[in-house]
MARTORKE-167754 format. One line per 5 residues: for each residue x, y, z of N, C-alpha, C, O, CB. Coordinates in steps of 0.001 Angstrom, whole numbers, plus 500000, padded with zeros to 6 digits. Each point is the difference from the previous one (the first is absolute). Glycine has a CB too. Example, Ala and Ser with C-alpha at 12.3 -4.5 7.8 and 13.67 -1.06 7.14 Angstrom:
<recs>
513190/494310/507800/499110/501190/500000/500900/501200/500000/501036/499981/500665/497072/498846/500581  501542/502223/498034/500820/501190/500060/499230/501090/500730/500509/501108/500169/500675/498264/497686
</recs>
This chain:
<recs>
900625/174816/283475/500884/498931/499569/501466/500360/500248/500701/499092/500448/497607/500242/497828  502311/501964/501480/500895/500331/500816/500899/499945/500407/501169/499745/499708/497849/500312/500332  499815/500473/501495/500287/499956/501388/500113/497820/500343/501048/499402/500244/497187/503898/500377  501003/496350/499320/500234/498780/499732/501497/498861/499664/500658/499101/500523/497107/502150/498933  502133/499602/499264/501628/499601/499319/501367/500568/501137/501060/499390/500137/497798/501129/496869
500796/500674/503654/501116/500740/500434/499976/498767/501260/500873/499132/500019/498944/504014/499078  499437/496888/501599/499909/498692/501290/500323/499036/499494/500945/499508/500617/497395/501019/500597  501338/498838/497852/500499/499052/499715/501588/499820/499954/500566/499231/500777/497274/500758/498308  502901/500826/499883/501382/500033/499775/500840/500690/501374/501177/499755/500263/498197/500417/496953  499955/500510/503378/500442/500463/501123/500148/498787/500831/501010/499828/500683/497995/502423/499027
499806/496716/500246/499971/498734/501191/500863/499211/499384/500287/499195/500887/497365/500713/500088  503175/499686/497728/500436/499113/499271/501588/500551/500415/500823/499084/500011/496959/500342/497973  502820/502082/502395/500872/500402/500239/500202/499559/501006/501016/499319/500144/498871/502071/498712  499226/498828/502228/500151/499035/502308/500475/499065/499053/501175/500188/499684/496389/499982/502900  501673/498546/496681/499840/498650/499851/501670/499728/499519/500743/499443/500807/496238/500399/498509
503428/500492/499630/501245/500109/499718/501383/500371/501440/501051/499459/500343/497372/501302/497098  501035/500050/502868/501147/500933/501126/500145/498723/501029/501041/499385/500231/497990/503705/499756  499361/496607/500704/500002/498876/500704/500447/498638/499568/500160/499384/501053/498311/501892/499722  501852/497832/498087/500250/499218/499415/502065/500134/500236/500749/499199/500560/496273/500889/497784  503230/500922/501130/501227/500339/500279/501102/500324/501076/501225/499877/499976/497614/500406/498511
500142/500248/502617/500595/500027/501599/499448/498363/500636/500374/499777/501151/499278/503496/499336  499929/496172/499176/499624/498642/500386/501018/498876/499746/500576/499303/500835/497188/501484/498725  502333/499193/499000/501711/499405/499094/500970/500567/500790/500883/499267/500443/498569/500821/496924  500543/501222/502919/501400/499966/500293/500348/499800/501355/501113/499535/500244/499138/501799/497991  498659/499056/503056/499690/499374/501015/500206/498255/500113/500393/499470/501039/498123/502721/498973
501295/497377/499285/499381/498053/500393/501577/500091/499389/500638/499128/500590/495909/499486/498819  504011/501843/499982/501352/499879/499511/501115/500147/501660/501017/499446/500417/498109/501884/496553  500387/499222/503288/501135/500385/501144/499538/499191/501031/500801/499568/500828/499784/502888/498666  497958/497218/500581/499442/498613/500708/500618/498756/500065/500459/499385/500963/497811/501468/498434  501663/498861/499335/501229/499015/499719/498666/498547/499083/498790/499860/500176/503675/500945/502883
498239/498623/496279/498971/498966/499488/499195/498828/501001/500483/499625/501068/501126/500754/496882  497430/499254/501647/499661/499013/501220/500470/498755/499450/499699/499539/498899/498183/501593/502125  503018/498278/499991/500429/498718/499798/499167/498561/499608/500068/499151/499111/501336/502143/502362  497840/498938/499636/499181/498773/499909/498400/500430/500474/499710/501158/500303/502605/497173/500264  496939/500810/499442/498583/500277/500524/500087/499477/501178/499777/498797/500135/498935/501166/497930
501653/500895/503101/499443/499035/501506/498983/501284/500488/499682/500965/499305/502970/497243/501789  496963/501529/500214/499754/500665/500881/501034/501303/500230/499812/501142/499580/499036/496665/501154  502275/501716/500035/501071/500857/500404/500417/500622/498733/500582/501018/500374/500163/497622/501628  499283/501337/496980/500770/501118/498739/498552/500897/499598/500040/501231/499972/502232/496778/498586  496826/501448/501225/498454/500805/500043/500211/501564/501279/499760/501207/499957/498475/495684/499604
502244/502295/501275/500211/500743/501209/501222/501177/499874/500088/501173/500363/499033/496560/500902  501714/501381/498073/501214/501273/500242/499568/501188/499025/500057/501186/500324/502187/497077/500154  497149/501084/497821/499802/500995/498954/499057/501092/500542/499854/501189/499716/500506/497055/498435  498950/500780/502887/498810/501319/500121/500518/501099/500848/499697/501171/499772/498254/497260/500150  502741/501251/500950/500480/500901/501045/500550/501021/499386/499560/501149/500030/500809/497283/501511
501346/500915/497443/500710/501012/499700/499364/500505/499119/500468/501139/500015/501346/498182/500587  497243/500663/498415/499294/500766/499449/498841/500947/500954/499507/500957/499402/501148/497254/498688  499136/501679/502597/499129/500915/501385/500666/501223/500207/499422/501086/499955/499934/496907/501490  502078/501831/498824/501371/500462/500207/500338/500661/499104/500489/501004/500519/500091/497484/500542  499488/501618/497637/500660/500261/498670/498990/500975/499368/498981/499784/499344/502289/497835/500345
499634/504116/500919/499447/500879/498994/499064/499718/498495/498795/500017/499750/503269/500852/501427  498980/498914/498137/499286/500109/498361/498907/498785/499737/499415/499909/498920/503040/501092/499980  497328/498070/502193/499138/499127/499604/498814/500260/500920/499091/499171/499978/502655/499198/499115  498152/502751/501761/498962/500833/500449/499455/500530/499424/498784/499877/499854/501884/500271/501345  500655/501299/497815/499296/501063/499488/499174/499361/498541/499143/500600/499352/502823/501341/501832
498659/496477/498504/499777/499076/498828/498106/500035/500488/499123/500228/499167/503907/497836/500440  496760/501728/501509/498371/499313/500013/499402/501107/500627/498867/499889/500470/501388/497425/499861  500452/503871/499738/499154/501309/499964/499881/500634/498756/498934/500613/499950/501703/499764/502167  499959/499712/496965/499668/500436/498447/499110/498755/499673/498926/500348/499509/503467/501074/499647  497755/497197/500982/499062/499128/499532/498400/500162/500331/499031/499747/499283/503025/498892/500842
498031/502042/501656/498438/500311/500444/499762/501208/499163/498791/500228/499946/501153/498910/502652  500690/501623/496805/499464/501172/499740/499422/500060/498556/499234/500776/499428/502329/500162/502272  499242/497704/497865/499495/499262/498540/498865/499465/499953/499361/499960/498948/502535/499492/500626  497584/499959/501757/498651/499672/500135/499071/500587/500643/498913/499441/500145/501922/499037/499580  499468/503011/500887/498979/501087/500220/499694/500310/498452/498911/499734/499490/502000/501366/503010
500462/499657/496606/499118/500156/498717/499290/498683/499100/499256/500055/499021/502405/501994/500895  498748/497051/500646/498752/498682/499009/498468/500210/500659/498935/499734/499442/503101/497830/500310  498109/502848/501252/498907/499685/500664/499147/501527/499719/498872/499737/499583/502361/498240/502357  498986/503432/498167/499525/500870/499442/499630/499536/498322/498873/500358/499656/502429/501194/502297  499363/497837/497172/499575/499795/498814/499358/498872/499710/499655/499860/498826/501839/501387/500745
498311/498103/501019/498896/499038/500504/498487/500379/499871/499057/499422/499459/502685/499974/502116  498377/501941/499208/499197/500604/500662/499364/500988/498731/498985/500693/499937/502365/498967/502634  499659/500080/496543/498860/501161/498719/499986/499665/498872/499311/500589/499166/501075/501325/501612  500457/496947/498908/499957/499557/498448/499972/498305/500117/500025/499439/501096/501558/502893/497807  498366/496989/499900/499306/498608/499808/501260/499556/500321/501070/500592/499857/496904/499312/498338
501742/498672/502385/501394/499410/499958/500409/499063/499140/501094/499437/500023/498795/500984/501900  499090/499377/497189/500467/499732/498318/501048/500955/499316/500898/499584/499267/496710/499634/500408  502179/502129/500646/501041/500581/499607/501380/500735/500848/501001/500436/499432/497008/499591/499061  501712/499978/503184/500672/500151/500390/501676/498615/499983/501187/499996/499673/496299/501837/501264  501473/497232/499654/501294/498772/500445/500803/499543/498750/500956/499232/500111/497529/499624/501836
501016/501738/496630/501158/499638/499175/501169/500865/500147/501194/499812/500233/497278/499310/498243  500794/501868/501312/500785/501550/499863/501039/499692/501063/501146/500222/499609/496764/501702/499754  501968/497525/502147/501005/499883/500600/501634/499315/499570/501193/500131/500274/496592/500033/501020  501374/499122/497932/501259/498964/499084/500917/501073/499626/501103/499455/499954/497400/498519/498759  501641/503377/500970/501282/501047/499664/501045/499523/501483/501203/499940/499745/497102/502703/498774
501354/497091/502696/500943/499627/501073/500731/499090/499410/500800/499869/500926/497913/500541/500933  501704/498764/497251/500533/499468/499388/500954/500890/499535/501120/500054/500509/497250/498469/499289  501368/502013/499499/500598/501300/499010/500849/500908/501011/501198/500189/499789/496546/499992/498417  501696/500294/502734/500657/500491/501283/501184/499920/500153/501052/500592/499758/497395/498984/501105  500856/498909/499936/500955/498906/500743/501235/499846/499282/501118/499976/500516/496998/498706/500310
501586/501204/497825/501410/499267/498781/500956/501103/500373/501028/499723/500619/497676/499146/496799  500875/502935/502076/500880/501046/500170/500421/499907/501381/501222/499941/500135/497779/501463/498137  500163/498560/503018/500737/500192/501069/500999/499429/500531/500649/500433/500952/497815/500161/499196  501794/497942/498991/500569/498962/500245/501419/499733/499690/500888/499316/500508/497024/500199/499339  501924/501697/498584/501118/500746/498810/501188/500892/501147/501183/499855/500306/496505/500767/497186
500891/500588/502983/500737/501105/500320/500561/499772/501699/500756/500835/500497/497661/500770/497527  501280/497611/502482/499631/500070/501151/500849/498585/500880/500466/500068/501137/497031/501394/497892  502520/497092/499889/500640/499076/500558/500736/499309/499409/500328/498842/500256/498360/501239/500832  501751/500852/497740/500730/500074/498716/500086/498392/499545/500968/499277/499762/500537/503113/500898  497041/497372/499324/499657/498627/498992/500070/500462/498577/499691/501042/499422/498597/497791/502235
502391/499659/497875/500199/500331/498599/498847/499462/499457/499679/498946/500549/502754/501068/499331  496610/500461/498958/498701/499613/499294/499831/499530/499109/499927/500844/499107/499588/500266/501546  500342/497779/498946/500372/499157/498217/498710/500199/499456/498887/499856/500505/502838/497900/499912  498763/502730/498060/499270/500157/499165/498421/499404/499866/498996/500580/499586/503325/499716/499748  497885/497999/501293/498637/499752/499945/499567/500654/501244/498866/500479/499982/501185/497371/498653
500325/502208/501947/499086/500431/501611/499101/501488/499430/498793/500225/500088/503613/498873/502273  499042/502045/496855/499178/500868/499158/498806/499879/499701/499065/500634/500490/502518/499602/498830  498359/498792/499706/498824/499479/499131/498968/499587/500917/498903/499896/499451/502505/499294/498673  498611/500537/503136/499106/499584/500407/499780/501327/501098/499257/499756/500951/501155/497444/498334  499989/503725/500664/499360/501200/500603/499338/500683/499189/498992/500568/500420/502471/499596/500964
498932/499969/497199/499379/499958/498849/498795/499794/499882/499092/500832/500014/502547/498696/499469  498302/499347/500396/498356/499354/500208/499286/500209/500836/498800/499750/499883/501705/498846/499415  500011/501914/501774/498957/500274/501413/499677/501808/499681/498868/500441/500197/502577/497391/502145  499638/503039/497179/499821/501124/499523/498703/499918/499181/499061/500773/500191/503395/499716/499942  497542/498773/499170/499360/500032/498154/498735/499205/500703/499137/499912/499127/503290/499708/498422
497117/499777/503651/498770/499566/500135/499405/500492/501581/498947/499640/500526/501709/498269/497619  500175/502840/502294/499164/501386/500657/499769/500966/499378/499149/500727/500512/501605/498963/501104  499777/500727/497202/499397/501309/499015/498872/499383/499396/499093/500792/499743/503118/500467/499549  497579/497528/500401/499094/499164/499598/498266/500489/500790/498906/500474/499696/503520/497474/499959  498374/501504/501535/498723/500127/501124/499828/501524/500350/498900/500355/500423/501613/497222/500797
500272/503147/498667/499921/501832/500078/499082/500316/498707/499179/500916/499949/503585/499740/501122  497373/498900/498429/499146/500307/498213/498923/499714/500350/499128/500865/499931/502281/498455/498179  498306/499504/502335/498498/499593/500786/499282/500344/500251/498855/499954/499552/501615/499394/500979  500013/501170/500369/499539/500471/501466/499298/501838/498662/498956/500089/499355/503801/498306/503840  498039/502318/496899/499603/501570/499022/499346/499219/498763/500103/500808/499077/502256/501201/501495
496947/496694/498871/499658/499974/498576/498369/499362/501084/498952/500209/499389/503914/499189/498029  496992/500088/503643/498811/499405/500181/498694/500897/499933/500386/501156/499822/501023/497309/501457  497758/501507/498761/498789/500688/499967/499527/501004/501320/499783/499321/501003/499711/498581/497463  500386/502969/501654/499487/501093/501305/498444/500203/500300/499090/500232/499204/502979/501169/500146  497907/498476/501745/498479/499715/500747/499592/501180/499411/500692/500915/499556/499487/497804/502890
498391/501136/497608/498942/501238/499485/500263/501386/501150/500041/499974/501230/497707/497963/497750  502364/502924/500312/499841/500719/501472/498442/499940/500743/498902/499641/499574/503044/502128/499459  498444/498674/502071/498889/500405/501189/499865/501161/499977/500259/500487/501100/500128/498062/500330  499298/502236/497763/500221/501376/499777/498293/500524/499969/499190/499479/499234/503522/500269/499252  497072/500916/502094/497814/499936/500254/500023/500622/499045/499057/499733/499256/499723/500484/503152
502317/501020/496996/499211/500967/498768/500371/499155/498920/499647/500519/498941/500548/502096/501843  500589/495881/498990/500307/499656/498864/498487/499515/499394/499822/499930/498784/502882/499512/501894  496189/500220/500335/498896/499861/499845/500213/497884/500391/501010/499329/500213/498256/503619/497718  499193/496656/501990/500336/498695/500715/499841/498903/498851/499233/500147/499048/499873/500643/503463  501917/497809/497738/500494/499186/499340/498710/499233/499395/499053/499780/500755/503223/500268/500636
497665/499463/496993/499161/499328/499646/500096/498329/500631/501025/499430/500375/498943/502474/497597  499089/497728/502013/500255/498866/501356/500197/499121/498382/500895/499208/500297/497182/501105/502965  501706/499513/495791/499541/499207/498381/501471/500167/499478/500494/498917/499687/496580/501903/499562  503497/499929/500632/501211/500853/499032/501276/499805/500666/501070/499474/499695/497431/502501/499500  500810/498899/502278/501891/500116/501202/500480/501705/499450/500932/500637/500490/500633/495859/499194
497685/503898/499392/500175/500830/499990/499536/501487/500340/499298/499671/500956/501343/498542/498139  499226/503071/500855/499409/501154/500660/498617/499878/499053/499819/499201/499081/502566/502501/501780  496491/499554/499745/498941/499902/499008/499701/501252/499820/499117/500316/499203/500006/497637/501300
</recs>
């Protein structure tokens, strides 16, 4: 469980980093005016072009190599909430990083995403553990579920 957690917060760190070279990239991009063809065209280019909104969707892939390893070993009942801390991330990186100012409710509502991924972390360590497969534990009562 962990090793798990460490990938996780490790992948939530890319997710953040990437979120932040992306903002500040599409920033120097410039806003899109309108919806045509031709401005679709220019955003995409100068963003093609634009360091930090590269290295932005290379920390983002690397956010979804670790989703995809944790995919790969735990439920995603309990993984895809747990991701919700990118929120939490995101808010600080946003503090330290694009010196957004954070109002109290926004707090409160990282708050709540804090207070209902510990929720789902509690879960996850309180649910029930498979029998072992253990040959000397001796073999499972097929009536009970339990050893005999």
């Amino acid at each position: 469980m962990a090793k798990l957690l460490t990938i996780l917060l490790i992948g939530l760190v890319f997710e953040s980093a990437g979120v932040v070279l992306l903002k500040k990239g599409m920033t120097q991009v410039g806003e899109v005016k309108t919806i045509s063809a031709a401005e679709i065209v220019r955003v995409v280019k100068a963003g093609l072009t634009n360091l930090q909104v590269l290295l932005g969707v290379f920390f983002e892939a690397l956010f979804f190599v670790s989703l995809l390893i944790l995919m790969s070993k735990s439920d995603i009942s309990f993984l895809w909430p747990m991701t919700g801390l990118s929120f939490v991330f995101a808010t600080l990186a946003a503090m330290l990083f694009l010196d957004e100012k954070v109002s109290l409710v926004r707090w409160a509502g990282v708050i709540a995403i804090m207070l209902g991924a510990g929720l789902i972390s509690y879960s996850e360590h309180s649910k029930p553990k498979p029998p072992s497969l253990d040959p000397a534990a001796g073999p499972i009562n097929e009536v009970t579920g339990g050893r005999r």
